[in-house]
C-alpha positions in Angstrom: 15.5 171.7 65.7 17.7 170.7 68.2 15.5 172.4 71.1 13.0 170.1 73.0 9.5 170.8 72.3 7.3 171.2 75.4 4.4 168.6 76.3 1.2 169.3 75.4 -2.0 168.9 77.2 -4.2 168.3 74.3 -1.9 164.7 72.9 -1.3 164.0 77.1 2.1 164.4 76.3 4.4 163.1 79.3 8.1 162.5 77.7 10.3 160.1 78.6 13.8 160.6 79.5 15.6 158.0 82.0 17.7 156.3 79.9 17.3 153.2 82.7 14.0 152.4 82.1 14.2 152.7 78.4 16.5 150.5 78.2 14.4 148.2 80.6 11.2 148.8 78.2 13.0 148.1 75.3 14.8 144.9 76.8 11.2 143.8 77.8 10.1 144.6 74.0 13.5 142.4 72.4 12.9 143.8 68.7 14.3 141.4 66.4 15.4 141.6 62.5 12.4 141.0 59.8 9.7 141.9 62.4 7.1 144.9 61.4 7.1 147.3 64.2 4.2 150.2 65.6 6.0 152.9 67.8 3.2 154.8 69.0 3.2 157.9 70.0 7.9 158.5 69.7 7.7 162.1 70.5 11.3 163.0 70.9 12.3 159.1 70.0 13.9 158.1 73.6 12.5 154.5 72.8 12.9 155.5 68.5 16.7 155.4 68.8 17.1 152.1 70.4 14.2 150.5 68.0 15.2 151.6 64.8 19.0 150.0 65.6 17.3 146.9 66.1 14.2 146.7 63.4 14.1 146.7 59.5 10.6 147.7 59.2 10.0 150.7 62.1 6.8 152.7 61.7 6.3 155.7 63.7 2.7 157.1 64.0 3.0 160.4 65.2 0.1 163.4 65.5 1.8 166.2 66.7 2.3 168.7 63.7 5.3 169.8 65.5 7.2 166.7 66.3 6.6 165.2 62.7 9.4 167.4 61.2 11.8 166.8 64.0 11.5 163.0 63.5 11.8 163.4 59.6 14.6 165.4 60.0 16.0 163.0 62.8 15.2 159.8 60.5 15.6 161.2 57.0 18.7 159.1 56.5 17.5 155.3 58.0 15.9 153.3 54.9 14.1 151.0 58.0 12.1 153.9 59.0 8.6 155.0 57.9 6.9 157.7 59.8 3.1 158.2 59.7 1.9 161.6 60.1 -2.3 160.4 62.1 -4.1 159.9 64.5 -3.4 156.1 66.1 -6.9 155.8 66.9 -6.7 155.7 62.5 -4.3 153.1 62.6 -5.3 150.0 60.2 -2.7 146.8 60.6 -2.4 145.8 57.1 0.4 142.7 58.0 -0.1 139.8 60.4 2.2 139.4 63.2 2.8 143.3 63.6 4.4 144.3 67.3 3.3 147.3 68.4 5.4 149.4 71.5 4.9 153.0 73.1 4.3 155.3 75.5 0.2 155.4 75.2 -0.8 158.9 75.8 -3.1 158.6 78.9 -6.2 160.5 77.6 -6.7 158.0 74.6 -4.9 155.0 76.4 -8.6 153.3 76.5 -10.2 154.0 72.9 -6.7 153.2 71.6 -6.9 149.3 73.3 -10.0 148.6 72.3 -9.1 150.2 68.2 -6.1 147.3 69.0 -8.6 144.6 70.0 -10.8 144.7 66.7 -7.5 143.9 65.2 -5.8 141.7 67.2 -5.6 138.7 64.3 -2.9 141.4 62.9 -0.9 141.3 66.0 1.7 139.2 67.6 2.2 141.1 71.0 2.0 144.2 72.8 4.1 146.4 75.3 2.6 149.3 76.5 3.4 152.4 79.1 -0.2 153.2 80.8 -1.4 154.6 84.1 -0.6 152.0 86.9 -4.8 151.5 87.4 -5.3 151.1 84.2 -2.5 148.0 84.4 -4.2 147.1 87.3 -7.5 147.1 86.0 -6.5 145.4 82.3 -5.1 142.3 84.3 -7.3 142.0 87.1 -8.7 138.5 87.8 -12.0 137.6 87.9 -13.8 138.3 91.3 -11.8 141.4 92.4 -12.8 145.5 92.5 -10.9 146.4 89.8 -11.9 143.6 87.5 -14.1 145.5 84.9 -14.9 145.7 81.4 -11.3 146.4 80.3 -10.0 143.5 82.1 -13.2 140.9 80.5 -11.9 142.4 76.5 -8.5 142.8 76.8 -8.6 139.2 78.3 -10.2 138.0 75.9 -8.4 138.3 73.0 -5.1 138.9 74.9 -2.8 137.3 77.6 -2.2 140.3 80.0 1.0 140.6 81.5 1.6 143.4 84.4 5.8 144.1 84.0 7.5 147.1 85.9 6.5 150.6 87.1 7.4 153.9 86.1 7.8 156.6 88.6 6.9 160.1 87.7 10.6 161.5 87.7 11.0 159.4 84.7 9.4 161.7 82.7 9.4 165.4 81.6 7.0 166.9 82.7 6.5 164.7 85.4 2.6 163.0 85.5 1.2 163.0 89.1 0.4 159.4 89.2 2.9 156.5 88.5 2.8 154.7 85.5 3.6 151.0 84.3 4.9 148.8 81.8 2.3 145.9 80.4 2.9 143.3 77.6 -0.2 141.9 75.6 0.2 138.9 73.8 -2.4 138.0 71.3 -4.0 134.9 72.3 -3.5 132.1 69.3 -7.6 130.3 69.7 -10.0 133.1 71.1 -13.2 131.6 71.7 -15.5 132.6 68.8 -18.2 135.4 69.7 -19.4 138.4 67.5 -16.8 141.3 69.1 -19.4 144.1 69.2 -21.9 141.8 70.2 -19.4 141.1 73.2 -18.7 144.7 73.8 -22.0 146.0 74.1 -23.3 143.0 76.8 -20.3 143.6 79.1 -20.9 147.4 79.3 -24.6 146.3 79.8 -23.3 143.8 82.4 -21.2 146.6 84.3 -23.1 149.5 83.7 -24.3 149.0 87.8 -21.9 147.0 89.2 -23.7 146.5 92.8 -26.6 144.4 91.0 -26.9 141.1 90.3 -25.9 140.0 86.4 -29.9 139.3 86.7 -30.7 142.7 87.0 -28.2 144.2 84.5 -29.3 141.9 81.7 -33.1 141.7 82.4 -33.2 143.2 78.7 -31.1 140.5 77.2 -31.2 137.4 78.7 -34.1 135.7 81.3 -32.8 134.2 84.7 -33.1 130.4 83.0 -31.1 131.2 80.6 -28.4 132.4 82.6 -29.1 129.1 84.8 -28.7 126.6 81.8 -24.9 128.7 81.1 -24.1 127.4 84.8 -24.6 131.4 85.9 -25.8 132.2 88.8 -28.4 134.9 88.2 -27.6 136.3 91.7 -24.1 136.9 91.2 -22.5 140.1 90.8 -20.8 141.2 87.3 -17.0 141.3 88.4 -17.5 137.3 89.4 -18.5 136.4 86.0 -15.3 134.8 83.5 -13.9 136.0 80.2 -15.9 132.7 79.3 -19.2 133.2 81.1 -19.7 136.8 78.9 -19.2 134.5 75.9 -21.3 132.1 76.3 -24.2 134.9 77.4 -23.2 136.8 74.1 -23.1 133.3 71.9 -26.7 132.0 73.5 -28.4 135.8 73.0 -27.3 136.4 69.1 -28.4 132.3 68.5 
């Protein structure tokens, strides 16, 4: 089994294979003893073989039929390692404080966030390989283009933290865009708010983002109530705060 395995489409496989950045990611990531770790996605284990020198509880959730073997065979011998044969978008956190690191694969890097999100009380912190934009777009402040309804969850339950980028030649086969390290750090006092309740408003809030949060809500909430929350019912959605899609969510379920 000593023969790489080519990338497939399907998984958006894009392996990883300068030893540099690796050991910049995994610097970035400082696995300590006694934490639980989530390698995502370890494919041929470029990040696997620096993580499982440093962890005593290393889980590896892998889907690929054909990598699963390689990495039990790889593995078979390190008591600190357990590998889980699924889907991550299956992936239940059982243990607070879990750390989760990996190279997302870019046609799931969304769904797989948001699965995260809903169980963010399980998880310490974060760091992530993802399509520059979607960095971009995950820690974009308030009142700029790219700020959007994966910047308003993410940020709310998360501190977003943009860190390096990855050029394509990092990887084999090499990705036509350039990709980019981000570290998520679970926030310790989220303000309270029903999650799917949340959810569902700020995709109603950006579903047209050249109207007013007026317009986009007309179903939801009246223009007074958006004035007694201090909104401006004129405004557009990408000026609203993490905060102000709270407090909308929080006055429509009371």
């Amino acid at each position: 089994m000593s023969e790489k395995l080519r990338a497939k489409k399907k998984f958006g496989q894009n392996f990883l294979q300068d030893q540099s950045v690796i050991e910049r990611i995994i610097n970035a990531f400082n696995p300590q003893k006694g934490e639980e770790i989530f390698e995502i996605g370890p494919g041929h284990a470029a990040l696997t073989e620096h993580l499982v020198e440093y962890s005593d509880n290393l889980n590896l959730v892998e889907i690929d039929n054909d990598l699963v073997p390689r990495l039990q065979v790889k593995f078979d011998r390190k008591t600190n390692v357990t590998i889980h044969h699924l889907d991550a978008l299956l992936l239940k956190f059982e243990n607070n404080n879990t750390r989760i690191i990996g190279n997302l694969p870019y046609n799931i890097s969304t769904p797989l966030l948001i699965s995260f999100l809903y169980q963010s009380d399980k998880i310490k912190d974060m760091v992530f390989m993802l399509q520059k934009e979607v960095v971009k777009r995950i820690c974009a402040p308030v009142g700029i283009k790219d700020y959007g309804r994966l910047s308003v969850m993410l940020q709310y339950a998360f501190e977003c933290e943009e860190l390096f980028i990855v050029p394509p030649e990092a990887f084999d086969p090499r990705p036509k865009i350039d990709s980019q390290i981000i570290r998520l750090t679970t926030r310790p006092n989220p303000p309270k708010v029903d999650l799917p309740a949340l959810e569902a408003l700020v995709k109603q809030a950006f579903g047209q983002r050249r109207k007013t949060i007026k317009n986009n809500l007309k179903k939801i909430i009246t223009e007074q109530q958006l004035i007694d929350l201090n909104i401006d019912p004129k405004a557009r959605p990408e000026t609203l705060t993490v905060q102000d899609y709270v407090n909308i969510t929080n006055s429509f379920e009371k």
